[in-house]
N, C-alpha and C positions, 0 to 999 in steps of 0.2 A: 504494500500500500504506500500511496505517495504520501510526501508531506501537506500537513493541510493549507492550505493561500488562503491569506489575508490580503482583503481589497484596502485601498488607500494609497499604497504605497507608503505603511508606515514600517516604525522601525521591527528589527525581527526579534520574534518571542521570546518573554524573559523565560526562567529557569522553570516558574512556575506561572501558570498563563491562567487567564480567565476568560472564558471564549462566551459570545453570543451566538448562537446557531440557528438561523432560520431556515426550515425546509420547508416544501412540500410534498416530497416523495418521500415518504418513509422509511425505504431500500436504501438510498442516500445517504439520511441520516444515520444508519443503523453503521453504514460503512464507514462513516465518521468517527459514530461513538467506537466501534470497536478498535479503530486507527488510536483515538487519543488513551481509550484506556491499554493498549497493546504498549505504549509508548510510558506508562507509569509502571506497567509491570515489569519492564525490561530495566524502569529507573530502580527498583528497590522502594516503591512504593504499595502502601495498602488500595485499593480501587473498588467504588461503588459505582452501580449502573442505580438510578432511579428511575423508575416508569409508571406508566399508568398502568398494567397490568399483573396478574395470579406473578408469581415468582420462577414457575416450571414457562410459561411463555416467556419472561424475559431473559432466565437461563437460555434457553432456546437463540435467542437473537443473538448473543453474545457466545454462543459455541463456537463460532468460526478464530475467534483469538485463541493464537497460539499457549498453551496450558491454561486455559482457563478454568477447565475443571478441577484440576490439581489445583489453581489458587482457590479457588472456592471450598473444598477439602481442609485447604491448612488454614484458612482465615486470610487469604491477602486477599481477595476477593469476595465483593459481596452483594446479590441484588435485592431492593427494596422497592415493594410495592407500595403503590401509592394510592389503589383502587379505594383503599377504606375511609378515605378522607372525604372530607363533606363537600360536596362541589359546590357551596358559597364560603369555603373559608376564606378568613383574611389573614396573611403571616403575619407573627409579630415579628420584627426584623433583628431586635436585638434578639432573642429567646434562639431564632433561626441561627444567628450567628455563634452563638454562644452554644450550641448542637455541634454546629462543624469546630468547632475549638475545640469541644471533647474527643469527637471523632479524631481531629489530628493526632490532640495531645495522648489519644490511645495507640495510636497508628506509632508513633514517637516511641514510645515506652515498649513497644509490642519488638522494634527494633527494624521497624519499615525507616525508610527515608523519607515518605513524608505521606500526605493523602491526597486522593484526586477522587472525583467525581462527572460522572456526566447524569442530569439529571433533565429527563421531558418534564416541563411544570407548565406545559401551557395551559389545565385547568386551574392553575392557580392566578390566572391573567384574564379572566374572561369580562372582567364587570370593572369599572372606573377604579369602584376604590380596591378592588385586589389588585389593579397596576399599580395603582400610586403608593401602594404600600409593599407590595414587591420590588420595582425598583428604587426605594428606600433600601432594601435588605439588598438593591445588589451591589450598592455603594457602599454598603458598610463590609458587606463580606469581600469586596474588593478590599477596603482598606486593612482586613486581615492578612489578605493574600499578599500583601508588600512585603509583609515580616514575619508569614510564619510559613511554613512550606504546605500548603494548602495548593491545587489547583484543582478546576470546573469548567465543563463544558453545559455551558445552561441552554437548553434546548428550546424554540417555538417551535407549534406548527401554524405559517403563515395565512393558510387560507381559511382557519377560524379567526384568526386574532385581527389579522389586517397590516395594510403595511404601518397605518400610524402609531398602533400597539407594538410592534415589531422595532422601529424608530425609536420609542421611548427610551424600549430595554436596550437597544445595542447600543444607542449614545451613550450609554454609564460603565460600556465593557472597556477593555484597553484594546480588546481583537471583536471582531464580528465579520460574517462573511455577507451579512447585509449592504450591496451595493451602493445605496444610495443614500445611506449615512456617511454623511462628510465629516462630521467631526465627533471627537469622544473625549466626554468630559470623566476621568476616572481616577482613582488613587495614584497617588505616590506616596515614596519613602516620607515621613514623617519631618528629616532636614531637608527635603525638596520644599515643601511646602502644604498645604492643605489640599491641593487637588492639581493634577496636571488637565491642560488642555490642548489638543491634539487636532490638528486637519485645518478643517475651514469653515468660520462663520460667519454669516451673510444674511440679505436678509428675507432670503427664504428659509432659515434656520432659525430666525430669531423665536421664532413662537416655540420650538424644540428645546430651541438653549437657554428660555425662559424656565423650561417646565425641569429640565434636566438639573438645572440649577436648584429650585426648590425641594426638589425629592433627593438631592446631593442633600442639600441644609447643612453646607461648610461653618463651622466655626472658626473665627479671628482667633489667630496668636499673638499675644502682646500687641494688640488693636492691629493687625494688620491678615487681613486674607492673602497669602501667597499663594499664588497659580504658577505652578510650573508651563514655562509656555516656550519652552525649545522649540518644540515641532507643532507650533501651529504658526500654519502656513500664509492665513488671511481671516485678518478681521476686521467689520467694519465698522462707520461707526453708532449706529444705531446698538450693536452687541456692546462697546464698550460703554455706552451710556444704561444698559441694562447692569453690567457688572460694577458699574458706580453705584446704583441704585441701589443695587444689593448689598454692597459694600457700607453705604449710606444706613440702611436699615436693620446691618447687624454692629453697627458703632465704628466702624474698620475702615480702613483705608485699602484698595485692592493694587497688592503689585501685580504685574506681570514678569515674572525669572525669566530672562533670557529671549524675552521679546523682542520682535523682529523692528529695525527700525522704521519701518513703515505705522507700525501701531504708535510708536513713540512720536513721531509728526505727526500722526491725526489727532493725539494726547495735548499736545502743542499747539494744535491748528486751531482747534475749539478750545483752548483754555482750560480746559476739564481739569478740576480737583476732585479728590477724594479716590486718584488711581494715578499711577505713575506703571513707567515700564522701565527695567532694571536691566541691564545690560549681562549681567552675570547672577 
């Protein structure tokens, strides 16, 4: 099986990745998920498949990776169904994250190298407020993933959800293979700053990167919101006058790390306070 491609043209996958995955062929995705967890086992990691279905069908789907059975025997592998769950729940996000922390922190202990998961939750996306509160939980479980060896491949399927539901969730991943998300608002390392952002924002994005923003719900350190912004590539300025807002509304001043001079002349050009762009 090939490597999995991320569109963008952004930078290539950290050690431990956080995938957005939208299908519509099922066959497709299955050959994904077996790719990304075939790629945890070969690392000395523990690996869960989560689906919507009995446990002997999603055994079944995942036979094709090389010793799976044998990991499922010794405990490196494990699937969990999802069927019993109530199909109007809403996650609580922290309680969710705080699940995969024990998970890892047992995967650790157990003497794996770390944990990964690929999990279908698209019924967990179906209704307003189960998006808005899922991707809440995928912004925090990202910001796990920076510092603890955790990785996920969180699965949709697109033609229940839609493309704008589909949009919400990959914006807040660092990878997605959704084409037509331009930019990803997602964690970094903790000395980076409160959140990087990645790609392009315009203003056909703005209403996206309004909403990506809020269900982030970054916190100021020592009055200042730091965006890591290496690799974003265009912003304009109706977005920077939203990230003053934001910045305005949580006491903060917003830098942009490593902003491209182009964002630092339109900062200049309109006189804008309450956000500067920092060279380093």
């Amino acid at each position: 099986m090939g490597p999995i491609r991320m569109t963008g043209g952004l930078a290539p996958s950290p050690p431990h990745r956080h995938v957005c995955w939208s299908y519509d062929n099922p066959a497709a995705f299955d050959a994904r998920a077996r790719e990304f967890l075939a790629e945890g086992l070969a690392a000395g990691e523990r690996v869960w498949y989560v689906g919507p279905e009995e446990p002997d069908r999603l055994v079944e789907r995942m036979r094709d990776i090389p010793g799976f059975a044998d990991a499922l025997g010794r405990g490196a592998a494990r699937v969990v169904s999802s069927t019993t769950a109530c199909a109007d729940r809403v996650v609580d996000p922290p309680a969710q994250v705080a699940a995969y922390t024990a998970a890892t922190d047992e995967a650790l202990a157990s003497g794996y190298t770390g944990f990964r998961v690929v999990a279908e939750v698209t019924s967990l996306v179906r209704t307003p407020t189960q998006l808005a509160a899922f991707s809440r939980y995928e912004h925090l479980v990202d910001r796990y993933m920076r510092v603890r060896p955790m990785s996920a491949m969180c699965a949709y399927h697109r033609p229940e959800l839609g493309d704008r539901a589909i949009a919400e969730l990959a914006c807040l991943h660092p990878q997605t293979n959704a084409e037509d998300v331009l930019f990803r608002l997602h964690a970094c390392t903790p000395d980076e700053g409160v959140a990087a952002l990645r790609g392009e924002v315009d203003k056909l994005h703005q209403e996206l990167f309004v909403t990506a923003l809020e269900r982030a719900d970054l916190a100021p350190v020592d009055g200042e919101l730091v965006v890591q912004a290496h690799d974003l590539r265009f912003v304009d300025h109706r977005c920077l006058l939203q990230l003053r807002e934001y910045g305005r509304r949580r006491g903060a001043e917003v830098v942009l790390r490593g902003g491209r001079t182009s964002a630092a002349r339109l900062v200049d050009l309109l006189g804008l306070t309450g956000i500067r762009v920092a060279a380093v």
